[in-house]
ZATOR-488023 format. One record per residue: residue in one letter; x, y, z of N, C-alpha, C, CB in turn. Coordinates in steps of 0.02 Angstrom, whole numbers, plus 32768, in hexadecimal, padded with zeros to 4 digits. Each point is the difference from the previous one (the first is absolute). Glycine has a CB too. Layout:
aXYZXYZXYZXYZ
...
END
This chain:
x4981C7E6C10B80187FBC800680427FFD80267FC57FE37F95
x806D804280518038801F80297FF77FEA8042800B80637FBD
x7FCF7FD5805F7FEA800B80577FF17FB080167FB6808A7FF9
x80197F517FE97FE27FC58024804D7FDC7FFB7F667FF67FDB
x80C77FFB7FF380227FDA8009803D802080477FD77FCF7F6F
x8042805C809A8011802D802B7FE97FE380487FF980617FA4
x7FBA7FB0805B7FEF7FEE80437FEF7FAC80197FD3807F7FF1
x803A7F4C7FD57FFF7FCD801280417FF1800B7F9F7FEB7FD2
x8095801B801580528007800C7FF780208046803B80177F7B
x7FB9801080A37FF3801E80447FED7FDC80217FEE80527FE7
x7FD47F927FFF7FD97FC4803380357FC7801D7F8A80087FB2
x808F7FEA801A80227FB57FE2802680168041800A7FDB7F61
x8032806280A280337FFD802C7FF27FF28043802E80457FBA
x7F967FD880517FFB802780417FE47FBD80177FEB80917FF1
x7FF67F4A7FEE7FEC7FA4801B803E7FE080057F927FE97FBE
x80A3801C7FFD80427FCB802D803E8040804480117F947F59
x7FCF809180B1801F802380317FE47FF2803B801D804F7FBB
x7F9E7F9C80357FE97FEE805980177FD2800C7FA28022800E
x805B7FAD7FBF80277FAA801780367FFD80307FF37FDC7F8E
x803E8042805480308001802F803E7FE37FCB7FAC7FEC807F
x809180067FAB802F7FC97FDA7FD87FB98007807B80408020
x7F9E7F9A7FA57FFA7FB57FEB80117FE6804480247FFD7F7A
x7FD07FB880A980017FE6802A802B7FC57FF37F9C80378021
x809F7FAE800080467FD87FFB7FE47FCA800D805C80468023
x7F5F7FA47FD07FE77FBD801980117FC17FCC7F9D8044803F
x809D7F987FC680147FD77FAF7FEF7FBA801C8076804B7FBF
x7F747FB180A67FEB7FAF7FF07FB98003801480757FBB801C
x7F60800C7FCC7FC0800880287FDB7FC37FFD7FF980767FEB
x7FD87F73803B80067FC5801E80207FF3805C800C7FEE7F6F
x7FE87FE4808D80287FF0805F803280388013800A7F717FF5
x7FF480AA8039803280248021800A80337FCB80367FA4804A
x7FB7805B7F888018803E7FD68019804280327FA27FD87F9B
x802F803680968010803E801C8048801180237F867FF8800C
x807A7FCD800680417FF1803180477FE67FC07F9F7FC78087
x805280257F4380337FF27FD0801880537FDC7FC57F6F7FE8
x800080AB800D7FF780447FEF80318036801C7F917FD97FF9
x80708010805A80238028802D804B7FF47FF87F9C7FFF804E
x80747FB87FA580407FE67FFC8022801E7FC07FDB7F96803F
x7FE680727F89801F800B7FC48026803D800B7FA97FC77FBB
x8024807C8061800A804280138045800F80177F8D8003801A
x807F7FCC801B802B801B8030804E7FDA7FE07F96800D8079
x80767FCA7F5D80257FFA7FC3801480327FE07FD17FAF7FF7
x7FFC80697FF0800680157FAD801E805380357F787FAE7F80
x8060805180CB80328044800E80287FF380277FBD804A7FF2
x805B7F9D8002803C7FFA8049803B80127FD87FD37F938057
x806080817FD4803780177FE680507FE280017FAD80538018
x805D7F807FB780337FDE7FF7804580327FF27FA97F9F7FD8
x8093803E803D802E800C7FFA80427FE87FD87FBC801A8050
x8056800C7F8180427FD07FCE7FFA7FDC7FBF801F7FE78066
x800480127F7F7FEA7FE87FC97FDD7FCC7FDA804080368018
x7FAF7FA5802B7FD07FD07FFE7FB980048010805A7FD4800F
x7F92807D80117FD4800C80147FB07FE17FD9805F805E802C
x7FA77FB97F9B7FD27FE17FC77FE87FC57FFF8032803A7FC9
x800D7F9380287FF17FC2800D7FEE7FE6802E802F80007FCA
x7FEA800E806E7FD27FF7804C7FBD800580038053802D8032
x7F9E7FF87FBF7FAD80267FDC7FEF7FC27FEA800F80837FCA
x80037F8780017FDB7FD67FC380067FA2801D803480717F87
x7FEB7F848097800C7FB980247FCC8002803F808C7FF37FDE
x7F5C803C802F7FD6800580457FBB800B7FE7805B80378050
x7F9E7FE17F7D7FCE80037FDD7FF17FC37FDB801580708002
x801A7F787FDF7FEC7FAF7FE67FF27FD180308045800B7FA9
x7FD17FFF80987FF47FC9802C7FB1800D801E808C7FF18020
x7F68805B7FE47FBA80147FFC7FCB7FCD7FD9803680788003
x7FD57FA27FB17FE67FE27FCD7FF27FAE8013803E80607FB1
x7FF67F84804F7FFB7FBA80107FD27FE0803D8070800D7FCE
x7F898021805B7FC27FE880617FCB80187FD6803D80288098
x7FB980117F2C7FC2800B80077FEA7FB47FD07FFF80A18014
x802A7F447FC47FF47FD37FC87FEB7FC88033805980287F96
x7FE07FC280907FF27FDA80357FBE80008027806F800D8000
x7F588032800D7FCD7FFF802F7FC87FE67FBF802B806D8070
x7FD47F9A7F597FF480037FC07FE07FB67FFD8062805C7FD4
x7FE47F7280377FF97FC480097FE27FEA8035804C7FFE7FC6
x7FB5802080717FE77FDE8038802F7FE2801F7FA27FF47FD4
x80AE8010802E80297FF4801C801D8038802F80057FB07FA8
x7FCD8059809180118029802C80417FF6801F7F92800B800B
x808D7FC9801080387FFA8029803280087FCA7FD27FB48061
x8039803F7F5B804080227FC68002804B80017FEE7FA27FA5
x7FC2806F804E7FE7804B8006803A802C80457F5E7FCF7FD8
x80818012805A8034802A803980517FD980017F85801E805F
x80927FB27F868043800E7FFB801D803A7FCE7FFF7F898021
x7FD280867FB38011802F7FCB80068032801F7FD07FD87FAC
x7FF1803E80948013803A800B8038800D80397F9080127FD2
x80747F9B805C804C80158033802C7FF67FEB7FE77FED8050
x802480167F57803B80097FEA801B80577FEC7FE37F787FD8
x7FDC80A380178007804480008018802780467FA97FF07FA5
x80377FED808E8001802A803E804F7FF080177F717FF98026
x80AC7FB97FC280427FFB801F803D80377FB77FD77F5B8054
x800B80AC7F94802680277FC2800B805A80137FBB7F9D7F9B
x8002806B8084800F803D800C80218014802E7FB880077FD4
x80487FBB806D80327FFE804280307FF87FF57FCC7FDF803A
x806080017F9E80347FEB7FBE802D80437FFC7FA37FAC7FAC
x80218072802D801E80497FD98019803A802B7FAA7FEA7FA8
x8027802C80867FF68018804680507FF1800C7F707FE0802A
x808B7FEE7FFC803E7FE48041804C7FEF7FC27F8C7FA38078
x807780727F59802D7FF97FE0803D802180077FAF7FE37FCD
x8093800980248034803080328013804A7FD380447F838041
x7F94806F7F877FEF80457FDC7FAF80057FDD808D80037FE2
x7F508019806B7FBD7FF07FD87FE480107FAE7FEE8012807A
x7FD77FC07F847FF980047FBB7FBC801A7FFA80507FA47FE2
x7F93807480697FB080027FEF8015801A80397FAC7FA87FB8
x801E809D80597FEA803480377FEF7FBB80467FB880807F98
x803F7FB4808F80027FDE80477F9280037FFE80AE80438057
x7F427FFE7FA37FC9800F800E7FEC7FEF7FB780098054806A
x80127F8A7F627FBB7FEE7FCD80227F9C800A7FE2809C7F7C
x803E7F4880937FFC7FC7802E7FCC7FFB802F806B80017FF4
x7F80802780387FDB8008803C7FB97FF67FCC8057805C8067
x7FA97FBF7F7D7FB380087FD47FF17FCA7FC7800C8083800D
x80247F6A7FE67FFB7FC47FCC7FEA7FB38034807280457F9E
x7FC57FB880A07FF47FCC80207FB08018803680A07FD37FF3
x7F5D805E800A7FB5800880107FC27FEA7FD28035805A8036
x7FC97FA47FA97FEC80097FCB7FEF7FB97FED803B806D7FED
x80057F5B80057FF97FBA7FFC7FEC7FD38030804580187FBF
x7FD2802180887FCA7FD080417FD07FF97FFA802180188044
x7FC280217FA47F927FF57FF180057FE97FD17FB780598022
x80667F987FA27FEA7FD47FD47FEF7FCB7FFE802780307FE5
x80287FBD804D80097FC580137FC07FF5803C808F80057FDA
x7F5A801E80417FBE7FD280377FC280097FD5802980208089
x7FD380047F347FC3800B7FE280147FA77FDF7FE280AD7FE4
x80467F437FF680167FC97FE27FF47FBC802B8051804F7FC6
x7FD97FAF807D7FE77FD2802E7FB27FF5800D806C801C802C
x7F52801F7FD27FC87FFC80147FED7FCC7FC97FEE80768040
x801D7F8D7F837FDE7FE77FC77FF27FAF8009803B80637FB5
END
């Protein structure tokens, strides 16, 4: 009995080892893919100072809020939500002591451009 339980514990692993890692997909629905990307390039980008966090977490709520916004069917609130992120990260960027990387700016405001034309298609 031992052995069988053994080799199903074996089984078990070797099935969540093919999977892979869990997938960062937290919106879904419209544009998910492209909100997805925005979320990504947030949650990695690399802030600077002691505000770094909160920057985050304010760019991420304004996230939250376009996806609530596409939700409703208020597309045009939806993309101010997100050219508020994109002017935040240009913000942080061009600051006379930046507060956010140059190249995860570049990827964040990449990032909210396709959202932003996945958002406009709707």
């Amino acid at each position: 009995m031992r052995n069988f339980a053994v080799s199903i514990a074996i089984g078990f692993m070797a099935i969540v080892m093919s999977i892979g890692p869990a997938q960062a997909d937290h919106y879904v629905g419209a544009c998910s893919v492209e909100l997805n990307s925005v979320h990504a390039a947030i949650a990695g980008a690399t802030f600077y100072g002691a505000t770094g966090e909160t920057n985050r977490s304010l760019m991420l709520a304004k996230l939250e809020a376009a996806n609530a916004k596409i939700a409703l069917l208020k597309y045009s609130d939806a993309i101010d939500k997100l050219d508020d992120i994109s002017a935040k990260a240009t913000e942080l960027v061009n600051a006379a002591k930046p507060k956010l990387s140059s190249e995860s700016g570049t990827v964040i405001n990449t990032a909210v451009s396709s959202a932003i034309g996945c958002v406009g298609g709707l």
